[in-house]
Backbone bond lengths (Angstrom), bond angles and torsions (degrees), N, CA, C in turn:
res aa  C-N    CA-C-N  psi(-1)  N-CA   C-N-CA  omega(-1)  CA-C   N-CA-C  phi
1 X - - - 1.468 - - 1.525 110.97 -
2 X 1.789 116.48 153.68 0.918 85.47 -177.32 1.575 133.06 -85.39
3 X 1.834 139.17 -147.63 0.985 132.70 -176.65 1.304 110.79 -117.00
4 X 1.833 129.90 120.44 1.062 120.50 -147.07 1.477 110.89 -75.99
5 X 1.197 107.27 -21.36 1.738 121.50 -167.66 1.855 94.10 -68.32
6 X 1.244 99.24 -58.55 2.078 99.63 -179.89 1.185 88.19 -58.53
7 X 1.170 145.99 -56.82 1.089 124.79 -168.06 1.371 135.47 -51.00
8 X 1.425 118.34 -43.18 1.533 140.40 138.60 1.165 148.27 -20.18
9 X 1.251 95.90 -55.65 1.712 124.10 146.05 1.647 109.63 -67.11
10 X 0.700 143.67 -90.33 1.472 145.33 -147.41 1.456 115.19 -58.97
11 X 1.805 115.00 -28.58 1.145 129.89 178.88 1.669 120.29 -118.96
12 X 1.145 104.14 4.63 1.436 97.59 178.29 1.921 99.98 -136.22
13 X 1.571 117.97 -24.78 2.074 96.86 157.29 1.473 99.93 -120.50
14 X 1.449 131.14 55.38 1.077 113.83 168.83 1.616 156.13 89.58
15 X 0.832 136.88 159.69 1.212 134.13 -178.01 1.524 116.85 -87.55
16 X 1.299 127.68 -38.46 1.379 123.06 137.07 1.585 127.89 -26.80
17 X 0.864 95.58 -72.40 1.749 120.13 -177.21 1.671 96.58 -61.77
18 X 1.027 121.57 -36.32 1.474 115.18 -177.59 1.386 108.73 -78.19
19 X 1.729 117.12 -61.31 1.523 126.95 175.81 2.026 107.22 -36.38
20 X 1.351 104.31 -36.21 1.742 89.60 -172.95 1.221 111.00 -69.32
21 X 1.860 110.67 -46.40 1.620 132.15 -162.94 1.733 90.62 -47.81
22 X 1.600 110.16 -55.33 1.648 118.99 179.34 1.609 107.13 -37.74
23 X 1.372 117.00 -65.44 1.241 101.88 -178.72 1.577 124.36 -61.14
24 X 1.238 118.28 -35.10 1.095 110.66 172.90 1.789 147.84 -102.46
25 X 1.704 78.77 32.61 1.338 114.20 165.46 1.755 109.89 -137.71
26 X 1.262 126.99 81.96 1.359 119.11 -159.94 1.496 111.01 -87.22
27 X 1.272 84.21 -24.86 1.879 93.18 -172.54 1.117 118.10 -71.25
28 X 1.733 115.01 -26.39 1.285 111.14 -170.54 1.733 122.72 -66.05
29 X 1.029 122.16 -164.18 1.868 105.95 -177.53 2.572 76.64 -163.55
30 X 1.373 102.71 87.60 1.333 100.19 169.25 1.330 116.20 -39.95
31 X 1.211 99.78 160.74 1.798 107.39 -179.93 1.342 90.58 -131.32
32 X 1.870 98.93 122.55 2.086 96.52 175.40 1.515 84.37 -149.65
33 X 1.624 113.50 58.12 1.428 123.65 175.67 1.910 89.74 -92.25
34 X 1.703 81.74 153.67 1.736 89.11 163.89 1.613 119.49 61.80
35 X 1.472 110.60 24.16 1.399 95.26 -160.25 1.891 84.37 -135.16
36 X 1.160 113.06 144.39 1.918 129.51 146.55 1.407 138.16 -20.26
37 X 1.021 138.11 16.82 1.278 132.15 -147.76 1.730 116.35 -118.81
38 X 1.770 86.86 56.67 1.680 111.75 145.13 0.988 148.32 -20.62
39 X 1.132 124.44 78.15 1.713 112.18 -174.23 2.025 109.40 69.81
40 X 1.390 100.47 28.10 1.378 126.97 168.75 1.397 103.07 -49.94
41 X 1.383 142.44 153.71 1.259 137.74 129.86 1.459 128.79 -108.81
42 X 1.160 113.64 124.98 1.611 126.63 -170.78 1.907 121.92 -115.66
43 X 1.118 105.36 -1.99 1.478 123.81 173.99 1.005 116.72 -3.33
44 X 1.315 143.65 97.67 1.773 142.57 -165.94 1.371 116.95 41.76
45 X 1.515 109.37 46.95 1.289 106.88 177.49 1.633 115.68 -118.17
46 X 1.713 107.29 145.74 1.449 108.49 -154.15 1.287 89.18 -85.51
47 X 1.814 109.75 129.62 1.409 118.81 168.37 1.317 104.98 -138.62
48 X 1.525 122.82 52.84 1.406 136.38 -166.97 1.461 84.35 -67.12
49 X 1.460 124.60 -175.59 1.358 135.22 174.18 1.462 130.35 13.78
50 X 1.323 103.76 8.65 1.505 117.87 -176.23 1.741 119.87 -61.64
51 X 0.969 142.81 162.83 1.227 143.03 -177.82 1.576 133.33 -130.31
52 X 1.114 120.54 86.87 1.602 140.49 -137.46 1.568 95.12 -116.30
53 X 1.178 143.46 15.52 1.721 156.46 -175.61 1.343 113.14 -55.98
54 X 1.071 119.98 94.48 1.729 127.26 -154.69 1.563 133.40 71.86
55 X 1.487 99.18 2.81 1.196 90.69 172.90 1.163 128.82 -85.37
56 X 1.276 123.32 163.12 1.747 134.71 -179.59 1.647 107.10 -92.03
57 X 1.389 103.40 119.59 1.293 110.34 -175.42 1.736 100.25 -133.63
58 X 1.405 119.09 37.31 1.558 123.05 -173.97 1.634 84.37 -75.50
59 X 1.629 87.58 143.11 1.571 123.22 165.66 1.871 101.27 65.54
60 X 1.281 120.59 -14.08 1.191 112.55 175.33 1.447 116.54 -39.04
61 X 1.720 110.00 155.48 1.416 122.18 164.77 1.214 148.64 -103.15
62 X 1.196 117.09 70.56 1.417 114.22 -145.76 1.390 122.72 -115.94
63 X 1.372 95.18 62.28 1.870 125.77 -154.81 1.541 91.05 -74.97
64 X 1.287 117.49 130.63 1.631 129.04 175.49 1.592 114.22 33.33
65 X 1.361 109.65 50.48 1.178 148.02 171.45 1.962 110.73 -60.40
66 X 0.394 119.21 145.69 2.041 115.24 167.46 1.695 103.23 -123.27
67 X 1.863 104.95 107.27 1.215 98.23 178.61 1.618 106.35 -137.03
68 X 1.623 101.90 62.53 1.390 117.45 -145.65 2.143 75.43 -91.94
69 X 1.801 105.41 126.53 1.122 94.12 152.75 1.359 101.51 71.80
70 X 1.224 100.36 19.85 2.036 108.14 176.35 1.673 87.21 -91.15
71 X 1.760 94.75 158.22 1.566 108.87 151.80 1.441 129.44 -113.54
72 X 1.688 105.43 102.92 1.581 104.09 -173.38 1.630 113.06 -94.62
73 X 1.428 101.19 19.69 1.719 82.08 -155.63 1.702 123.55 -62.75
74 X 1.333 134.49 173.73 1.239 124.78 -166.78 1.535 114.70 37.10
75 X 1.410 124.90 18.69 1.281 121.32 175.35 1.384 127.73 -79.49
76 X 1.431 136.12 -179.84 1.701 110.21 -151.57 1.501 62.38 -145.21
77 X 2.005 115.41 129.82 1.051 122.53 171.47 1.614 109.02 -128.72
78 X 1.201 119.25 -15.78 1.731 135.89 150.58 1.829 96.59 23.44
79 X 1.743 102.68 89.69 1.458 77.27 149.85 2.023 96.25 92.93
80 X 1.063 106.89 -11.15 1.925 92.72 -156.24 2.040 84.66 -90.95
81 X 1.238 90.87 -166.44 1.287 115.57 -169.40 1.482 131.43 -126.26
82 X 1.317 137.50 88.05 1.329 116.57 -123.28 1.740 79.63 -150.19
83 X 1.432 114.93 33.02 1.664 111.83 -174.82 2.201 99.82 -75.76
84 X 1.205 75.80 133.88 1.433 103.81 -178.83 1.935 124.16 49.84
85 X 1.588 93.99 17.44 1.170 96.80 161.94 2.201 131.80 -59.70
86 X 1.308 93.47 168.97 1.309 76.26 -165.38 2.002 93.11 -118.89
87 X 1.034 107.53 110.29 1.327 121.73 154.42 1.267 156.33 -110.26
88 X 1.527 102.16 43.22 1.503 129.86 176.99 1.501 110.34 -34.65
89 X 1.294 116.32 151.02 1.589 103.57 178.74 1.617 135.57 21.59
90 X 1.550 95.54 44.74 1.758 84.52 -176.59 1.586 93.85 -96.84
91 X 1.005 111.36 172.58 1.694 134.66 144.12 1.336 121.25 -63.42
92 X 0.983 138.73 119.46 1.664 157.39 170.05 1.333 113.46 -123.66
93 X 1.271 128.39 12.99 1.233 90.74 -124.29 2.105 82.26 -103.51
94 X 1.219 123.12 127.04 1.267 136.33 178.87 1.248 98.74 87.32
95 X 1.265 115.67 18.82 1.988 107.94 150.93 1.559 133.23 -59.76
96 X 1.331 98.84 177.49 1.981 86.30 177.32 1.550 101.68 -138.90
97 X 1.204 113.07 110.78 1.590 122.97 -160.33 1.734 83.80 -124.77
98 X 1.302 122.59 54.55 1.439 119.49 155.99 1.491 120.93 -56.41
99 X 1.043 128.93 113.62 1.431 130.61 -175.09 1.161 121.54 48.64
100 X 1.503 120.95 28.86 1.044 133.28 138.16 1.764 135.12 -18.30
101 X 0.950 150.56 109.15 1.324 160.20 177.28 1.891 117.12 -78.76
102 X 1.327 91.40 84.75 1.942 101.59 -176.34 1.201 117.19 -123.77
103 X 1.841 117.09 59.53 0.857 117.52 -162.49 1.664 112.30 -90.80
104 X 1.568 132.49 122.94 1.181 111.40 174.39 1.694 103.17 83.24
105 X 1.099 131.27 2.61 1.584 157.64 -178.45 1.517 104.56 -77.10
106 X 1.386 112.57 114.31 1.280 123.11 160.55 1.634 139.64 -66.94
107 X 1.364 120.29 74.64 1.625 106.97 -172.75 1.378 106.38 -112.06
108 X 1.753 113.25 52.20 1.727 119.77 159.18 1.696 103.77 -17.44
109 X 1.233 133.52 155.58 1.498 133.70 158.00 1.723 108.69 17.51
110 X 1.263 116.43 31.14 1.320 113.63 167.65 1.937 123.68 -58.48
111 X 0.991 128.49 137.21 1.653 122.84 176.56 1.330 109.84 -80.99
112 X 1.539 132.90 82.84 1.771 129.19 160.83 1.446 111.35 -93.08
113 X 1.012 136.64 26.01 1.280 135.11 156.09 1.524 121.45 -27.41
114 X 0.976 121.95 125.57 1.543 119.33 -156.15 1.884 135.62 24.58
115 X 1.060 75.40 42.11 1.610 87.88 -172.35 1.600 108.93 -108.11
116 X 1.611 109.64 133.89 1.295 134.95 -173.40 1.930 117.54 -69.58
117 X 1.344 96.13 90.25 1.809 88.51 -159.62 2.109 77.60 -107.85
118 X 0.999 134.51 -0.62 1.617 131.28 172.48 1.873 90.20 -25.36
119 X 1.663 98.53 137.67 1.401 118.94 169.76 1.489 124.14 69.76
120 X 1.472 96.44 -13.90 1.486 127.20 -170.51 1.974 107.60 -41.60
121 X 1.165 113.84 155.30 1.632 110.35 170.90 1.331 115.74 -132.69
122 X 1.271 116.03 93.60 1.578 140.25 171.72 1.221 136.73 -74.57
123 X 1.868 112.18 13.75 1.171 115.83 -158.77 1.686 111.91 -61.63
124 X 1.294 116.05 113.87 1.692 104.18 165.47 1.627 97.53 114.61
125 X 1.491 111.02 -39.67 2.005 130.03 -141.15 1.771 67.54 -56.20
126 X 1.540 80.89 152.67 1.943 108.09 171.41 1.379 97.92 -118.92
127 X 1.383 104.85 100.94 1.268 118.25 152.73 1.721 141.05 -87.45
128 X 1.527 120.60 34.76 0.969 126.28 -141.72 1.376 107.60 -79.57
129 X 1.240 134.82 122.29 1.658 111.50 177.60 1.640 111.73 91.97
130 X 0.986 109.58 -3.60 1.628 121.09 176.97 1.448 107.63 -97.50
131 X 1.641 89.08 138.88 1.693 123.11 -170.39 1.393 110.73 -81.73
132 X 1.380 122.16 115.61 1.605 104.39 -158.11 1.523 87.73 -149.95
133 X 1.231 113.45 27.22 1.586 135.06 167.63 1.938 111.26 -45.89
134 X 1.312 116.89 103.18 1.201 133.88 147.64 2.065 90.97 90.90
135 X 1.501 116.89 16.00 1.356 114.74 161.49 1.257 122.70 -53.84
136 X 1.333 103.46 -179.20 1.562 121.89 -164.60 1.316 113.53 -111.89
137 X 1.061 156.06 15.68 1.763 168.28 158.03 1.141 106.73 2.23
138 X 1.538 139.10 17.52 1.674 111.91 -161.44 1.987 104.26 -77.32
139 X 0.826 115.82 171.38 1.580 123.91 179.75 1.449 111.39 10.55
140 X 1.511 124.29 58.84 1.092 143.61 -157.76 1.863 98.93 -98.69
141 X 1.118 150.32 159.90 0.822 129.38 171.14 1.977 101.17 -123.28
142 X 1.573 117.17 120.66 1.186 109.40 -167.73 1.523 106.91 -119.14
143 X 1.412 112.30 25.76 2.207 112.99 -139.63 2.088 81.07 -78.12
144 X 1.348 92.28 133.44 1.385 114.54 173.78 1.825 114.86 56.67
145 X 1.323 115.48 44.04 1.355 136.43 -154.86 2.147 88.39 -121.98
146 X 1.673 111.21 122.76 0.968 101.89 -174.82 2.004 97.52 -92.64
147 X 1.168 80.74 151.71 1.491 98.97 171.57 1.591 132.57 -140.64
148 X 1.577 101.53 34.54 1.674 105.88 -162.40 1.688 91.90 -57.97
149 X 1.386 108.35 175.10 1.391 119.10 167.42 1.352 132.01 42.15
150 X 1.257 115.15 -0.37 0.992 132.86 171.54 1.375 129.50 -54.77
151 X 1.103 137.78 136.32 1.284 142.76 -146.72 2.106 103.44 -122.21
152 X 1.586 108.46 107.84 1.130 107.50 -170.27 1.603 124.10 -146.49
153 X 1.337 97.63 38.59 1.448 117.01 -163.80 1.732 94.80 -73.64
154 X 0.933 109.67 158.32 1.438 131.84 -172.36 0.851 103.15 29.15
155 X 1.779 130.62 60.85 1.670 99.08 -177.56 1.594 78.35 -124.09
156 X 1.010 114.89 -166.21 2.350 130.02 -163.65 1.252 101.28 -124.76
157 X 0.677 153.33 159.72 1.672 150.35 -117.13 2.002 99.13 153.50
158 X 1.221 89.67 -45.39 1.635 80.63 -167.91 1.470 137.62 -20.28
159 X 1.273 111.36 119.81 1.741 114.87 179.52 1.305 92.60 80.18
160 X 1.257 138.49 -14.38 1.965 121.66 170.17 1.382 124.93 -25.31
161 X 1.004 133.19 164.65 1.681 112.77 163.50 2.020 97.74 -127.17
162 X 0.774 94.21 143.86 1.695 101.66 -171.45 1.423 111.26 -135.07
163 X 1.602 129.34 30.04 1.315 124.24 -150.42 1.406 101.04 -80.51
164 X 1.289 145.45 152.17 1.546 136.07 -166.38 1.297 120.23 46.71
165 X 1.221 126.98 -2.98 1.524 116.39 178.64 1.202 109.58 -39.98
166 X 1.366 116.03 -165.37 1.556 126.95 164.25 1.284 99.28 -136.34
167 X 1.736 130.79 123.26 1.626 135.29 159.81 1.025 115.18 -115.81
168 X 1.580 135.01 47.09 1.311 119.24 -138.18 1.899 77.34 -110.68
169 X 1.137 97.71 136.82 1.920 133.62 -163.28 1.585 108.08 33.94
170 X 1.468 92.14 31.85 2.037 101.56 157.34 1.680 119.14 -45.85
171 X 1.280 118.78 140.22 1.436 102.02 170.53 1.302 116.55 -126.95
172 X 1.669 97.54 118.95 1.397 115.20 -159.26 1.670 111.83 -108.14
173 X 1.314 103.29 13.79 1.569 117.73 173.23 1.624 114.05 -26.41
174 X 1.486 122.94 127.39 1.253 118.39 -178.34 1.182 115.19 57.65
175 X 1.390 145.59 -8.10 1.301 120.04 179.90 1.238 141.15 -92.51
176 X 0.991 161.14 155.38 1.684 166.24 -126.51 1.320 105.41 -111.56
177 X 1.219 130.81 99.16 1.354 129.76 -176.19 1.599 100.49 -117.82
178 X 1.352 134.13 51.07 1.484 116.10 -158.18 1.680 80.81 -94.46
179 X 1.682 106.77 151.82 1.186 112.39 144.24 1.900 104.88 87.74
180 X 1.337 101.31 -8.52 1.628 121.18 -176.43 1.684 110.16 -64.44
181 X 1.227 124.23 143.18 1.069 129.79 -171.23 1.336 110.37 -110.01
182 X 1.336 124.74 94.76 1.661 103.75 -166.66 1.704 91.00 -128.60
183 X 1.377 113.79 69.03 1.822 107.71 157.87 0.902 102.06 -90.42
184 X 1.341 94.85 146.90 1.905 133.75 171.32 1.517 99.85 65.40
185 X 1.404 128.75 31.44 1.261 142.87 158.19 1.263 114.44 -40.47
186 X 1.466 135.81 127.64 1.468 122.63 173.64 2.130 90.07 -99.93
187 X 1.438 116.82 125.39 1.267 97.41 -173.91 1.512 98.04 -130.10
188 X 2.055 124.54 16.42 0.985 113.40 -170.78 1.852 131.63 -48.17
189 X 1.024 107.27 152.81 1.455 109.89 -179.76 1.756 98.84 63.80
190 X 0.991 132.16 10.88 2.035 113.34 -173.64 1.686 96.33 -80.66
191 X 1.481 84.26 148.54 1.423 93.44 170.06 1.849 118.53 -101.84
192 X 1.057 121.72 111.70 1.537 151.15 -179.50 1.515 107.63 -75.28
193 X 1.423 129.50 -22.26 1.492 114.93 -144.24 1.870 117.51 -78.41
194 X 1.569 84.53 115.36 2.070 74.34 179.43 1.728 93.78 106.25
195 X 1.409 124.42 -15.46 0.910 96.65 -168.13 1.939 124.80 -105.58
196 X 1.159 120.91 175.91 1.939 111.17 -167.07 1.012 102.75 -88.22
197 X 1.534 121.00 112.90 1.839 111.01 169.40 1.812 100.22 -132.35
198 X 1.629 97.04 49.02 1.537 97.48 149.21 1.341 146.15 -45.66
199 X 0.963 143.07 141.73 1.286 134.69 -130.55 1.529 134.30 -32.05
200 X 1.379 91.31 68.51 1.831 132.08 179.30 1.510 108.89 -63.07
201 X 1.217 116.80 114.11 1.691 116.47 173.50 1.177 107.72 -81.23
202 X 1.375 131.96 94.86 1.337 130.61 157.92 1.763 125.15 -89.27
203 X 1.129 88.66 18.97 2.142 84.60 -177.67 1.282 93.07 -47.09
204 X 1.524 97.51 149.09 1.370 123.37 165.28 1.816 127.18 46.42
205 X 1.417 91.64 9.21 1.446 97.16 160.82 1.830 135.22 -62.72
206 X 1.120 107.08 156.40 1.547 80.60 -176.03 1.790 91.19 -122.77
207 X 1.503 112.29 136.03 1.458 109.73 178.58 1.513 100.91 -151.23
208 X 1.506 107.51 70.37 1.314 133.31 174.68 1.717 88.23 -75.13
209 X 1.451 104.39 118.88 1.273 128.98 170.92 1.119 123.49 40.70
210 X 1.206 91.16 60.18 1.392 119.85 -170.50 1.958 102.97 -104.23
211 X 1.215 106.65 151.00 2.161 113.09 -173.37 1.779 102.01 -88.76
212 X 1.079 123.22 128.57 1.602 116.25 -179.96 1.481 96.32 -147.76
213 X 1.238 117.36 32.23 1.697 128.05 -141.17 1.546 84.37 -82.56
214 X 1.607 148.75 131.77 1.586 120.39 176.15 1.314 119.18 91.79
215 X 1.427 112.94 -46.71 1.730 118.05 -166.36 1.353 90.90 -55.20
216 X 1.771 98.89 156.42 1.348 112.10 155.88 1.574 124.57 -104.88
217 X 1.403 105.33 96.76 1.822 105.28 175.97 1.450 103.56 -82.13
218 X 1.199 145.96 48.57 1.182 122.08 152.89 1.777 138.37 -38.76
219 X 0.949 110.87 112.27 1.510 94.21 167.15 1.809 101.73 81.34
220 X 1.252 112.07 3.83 1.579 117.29 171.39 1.612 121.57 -39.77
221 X 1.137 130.34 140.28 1.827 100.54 143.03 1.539 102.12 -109.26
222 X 1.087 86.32 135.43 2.184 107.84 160.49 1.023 113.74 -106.31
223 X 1.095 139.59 35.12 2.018 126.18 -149.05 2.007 84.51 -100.38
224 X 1.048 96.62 119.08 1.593 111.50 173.70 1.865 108.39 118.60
225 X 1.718 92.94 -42.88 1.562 107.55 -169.95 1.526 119.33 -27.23
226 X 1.307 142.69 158.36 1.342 161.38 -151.69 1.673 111.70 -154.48
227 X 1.484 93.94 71.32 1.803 114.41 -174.21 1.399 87.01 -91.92
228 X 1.599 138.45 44.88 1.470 99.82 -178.08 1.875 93.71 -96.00
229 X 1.603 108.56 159.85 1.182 135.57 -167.13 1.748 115.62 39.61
230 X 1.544 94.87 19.60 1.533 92.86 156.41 1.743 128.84 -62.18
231 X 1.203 124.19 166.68 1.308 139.41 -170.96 1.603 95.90 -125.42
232 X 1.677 91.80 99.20 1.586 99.39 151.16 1.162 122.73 -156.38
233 X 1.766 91.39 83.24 1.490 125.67 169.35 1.694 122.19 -54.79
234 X 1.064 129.31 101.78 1.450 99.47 178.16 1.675 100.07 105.76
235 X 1.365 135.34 -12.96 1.282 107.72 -130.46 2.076 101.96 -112.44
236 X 0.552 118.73 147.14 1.739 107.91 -172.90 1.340 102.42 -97.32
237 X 1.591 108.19 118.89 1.152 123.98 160.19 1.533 126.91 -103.32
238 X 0.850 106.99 17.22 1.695 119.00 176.35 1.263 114.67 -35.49
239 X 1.383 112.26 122.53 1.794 106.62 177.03 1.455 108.80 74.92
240 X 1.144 112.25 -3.75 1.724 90.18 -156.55 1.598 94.59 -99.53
241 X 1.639 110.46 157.19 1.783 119.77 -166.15 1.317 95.55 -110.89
242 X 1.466 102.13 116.36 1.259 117.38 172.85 1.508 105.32 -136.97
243 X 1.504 104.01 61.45 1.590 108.04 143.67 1.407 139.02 -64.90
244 X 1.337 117.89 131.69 1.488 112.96 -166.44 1.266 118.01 66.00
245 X 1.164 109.73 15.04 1.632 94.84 -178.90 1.729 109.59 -98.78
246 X 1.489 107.02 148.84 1.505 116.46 -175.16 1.559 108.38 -93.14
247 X 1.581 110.55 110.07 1.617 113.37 -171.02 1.678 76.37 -130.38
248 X 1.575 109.83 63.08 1.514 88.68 159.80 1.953 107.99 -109.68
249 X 1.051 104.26 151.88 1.363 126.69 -178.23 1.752 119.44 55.06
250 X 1.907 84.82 23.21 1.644 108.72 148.67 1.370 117.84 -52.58
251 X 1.664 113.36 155.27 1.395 121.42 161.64 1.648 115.13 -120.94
252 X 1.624 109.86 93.12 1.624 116.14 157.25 0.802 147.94 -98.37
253 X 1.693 107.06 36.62 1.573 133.88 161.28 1.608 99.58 -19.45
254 X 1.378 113.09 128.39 1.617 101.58 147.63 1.448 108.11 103.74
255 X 1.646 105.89 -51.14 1.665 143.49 -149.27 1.898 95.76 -47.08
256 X 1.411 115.56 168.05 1.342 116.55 -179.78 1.724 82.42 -142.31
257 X 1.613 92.38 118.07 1.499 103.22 176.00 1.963 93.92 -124.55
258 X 1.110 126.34 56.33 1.729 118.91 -170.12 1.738 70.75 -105.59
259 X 1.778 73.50 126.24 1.675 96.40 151.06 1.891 106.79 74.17
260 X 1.677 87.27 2.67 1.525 86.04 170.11 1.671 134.33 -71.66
261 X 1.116 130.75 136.36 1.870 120.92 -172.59 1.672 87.06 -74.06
262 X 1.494 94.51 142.79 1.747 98.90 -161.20 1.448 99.81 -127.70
263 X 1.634 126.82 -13.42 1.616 126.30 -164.13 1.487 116.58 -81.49
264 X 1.471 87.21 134.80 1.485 93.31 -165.44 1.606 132.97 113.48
265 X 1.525 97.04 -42.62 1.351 116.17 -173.93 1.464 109.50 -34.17
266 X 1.637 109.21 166.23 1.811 106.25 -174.25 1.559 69.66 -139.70
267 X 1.210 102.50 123.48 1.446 127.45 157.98 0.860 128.39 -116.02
268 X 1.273 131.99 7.75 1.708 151.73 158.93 1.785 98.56 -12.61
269 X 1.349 111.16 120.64 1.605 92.26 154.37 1.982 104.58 75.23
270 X 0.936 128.36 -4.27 1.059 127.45 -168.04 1.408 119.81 -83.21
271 X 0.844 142.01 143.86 1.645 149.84 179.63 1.604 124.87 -91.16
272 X 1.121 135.82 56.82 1.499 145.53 -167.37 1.342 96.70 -88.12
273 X 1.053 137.40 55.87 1.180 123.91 162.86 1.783 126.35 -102.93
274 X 1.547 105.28 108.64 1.069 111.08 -179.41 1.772 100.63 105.87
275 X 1.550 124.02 2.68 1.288 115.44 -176.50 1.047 126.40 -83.10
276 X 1.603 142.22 178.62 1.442 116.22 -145.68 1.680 65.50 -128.88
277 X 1.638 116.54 123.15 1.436 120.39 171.29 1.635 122.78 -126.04
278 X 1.354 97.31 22.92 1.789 112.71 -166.09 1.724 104.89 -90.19
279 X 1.394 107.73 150.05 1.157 86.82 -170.08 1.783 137.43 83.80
280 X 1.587 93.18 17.38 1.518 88.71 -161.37 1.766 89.38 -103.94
281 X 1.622 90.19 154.09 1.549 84.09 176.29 1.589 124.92 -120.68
């Protein structure tokens, strides 16, 4: 539960008055678990190691905030405001940051593990190294949002927009990307395998050796894309337009390209063995 005295301080003289007490109590780690704090305002206020674990923080403001190494987990962020805050190593992890505002937002190695970021706004946020295992992404907005290393296996993505991000050796194992917008994507080295990227906008992405081994691209566009020495073993390309795209010293063992747009293609070096290429138009 939380602690009434932090509580006191932080909400009754301020964020001033709180930021000094912080410094001159360093050791402490606040407790503002279990508690209300609605349409709260927290505006550059230090809540490094702080502990927020069920609490309700809908519509809060917590604009260039420090919540490096905070604990939000199961926390309710619905709606709050969290542009260019910094949340390095916090805990998230099974929060609900529905339309959440994280623009320019730091979550280095952050924990979102099943956590509800749907509607969410990520423009820029550096997510590098963050656990985002079996999340909720739907119509998320991520355009030019880094995401190297990032960890994103089973998580839903659908309708996201990701245009410029960065995923470069992201792992996107199993997850649901239908309907995802990822131009001018840098996605080198990501791992894809197994996972849905039905009618996935990839123009002009580049996913030089990149795993798609399994995925389903149905109905994709690639037209520009840079598949060279990608792996897509197994992987269904049906329908999908991949004009201009460079699949040289690709592997599409297996691959289902029927009815795929094929002009242009660089197949230099490429591995078709056993792929289904009839029917192409």
């Amino acid at each position: 539960m939380a602690n009434k005295l932090h509580l006191d301080i932080l909400l009754g003289k301020g964020v001033t008055v709180w930021n000094q007490w912080r410094q001159e109590n360093p050791s402490v780690k606040p407790d503002l678990s279990y508690v209300d704090l609605t349409n709260a305002i927290f505006s550059g206020a230090d809540l490094t190691n702080a502990i927020f674990s069920d609490a309700i923080l809908r519509d809060a403001i917590l604009t260039d905030a420090d919540l490096r190494m905070a604990v939000l987990s199961d926390a309710v962020l619905s709606g709050a405001n969290l542009t260019n805050a910094d949340l390095t190593g916090a805990d998230l992890g099974s929060a609900t940051l529905s339309g959440t505002n994280l623009t320019g937002s730091i979550l280095t190695k952050a924990d979102l593990h099943n956590a509800i970021l749907s509607d969410a706004i990520l423009i820029k946020a550096n997510l590098s190294g963050a656990d985002l295992t079996n999340a909720i992404l739907r119509n998320s907005d991520f355009t030019n949002a880094i995401l190297s290393d990032a960890i994103l296996t089973s998580a839903i993505l659908s309708d996201a927009v990701l245009s410029g991000a960065n995923l470069t050796n992201a792992d996107l194992r199993s997850a649901v990307l239908s309907g995802v917008t990822l131009t001018n994507a840098d996605l080198i080295g990501a791992n894809f395998r197994s996972a849905t990227l039905t009618n996935v906008n990839l123009s002009n992405a580049n996913l030089t050796g990149a795993t798609l081994s399994g995925a389903n691209l149905r109905s994709a566009i690639l037209v520009n894309a840079n598949l060279s020495g990608a792996m897509l073993i197994n992987a269904n390309l049906g329908s999908a337009d991949l004009s201009n795209a460079n699949l040289s010293n690709a592997n599409l063992s297996n691959a289902n390209l029927l009815n795929a747009v094929l002009s242009n293609v660089d197949f230099t070096n490429a591995i078709l063995t056993n792929a289904e290429l009839n029917h192409i138009i």
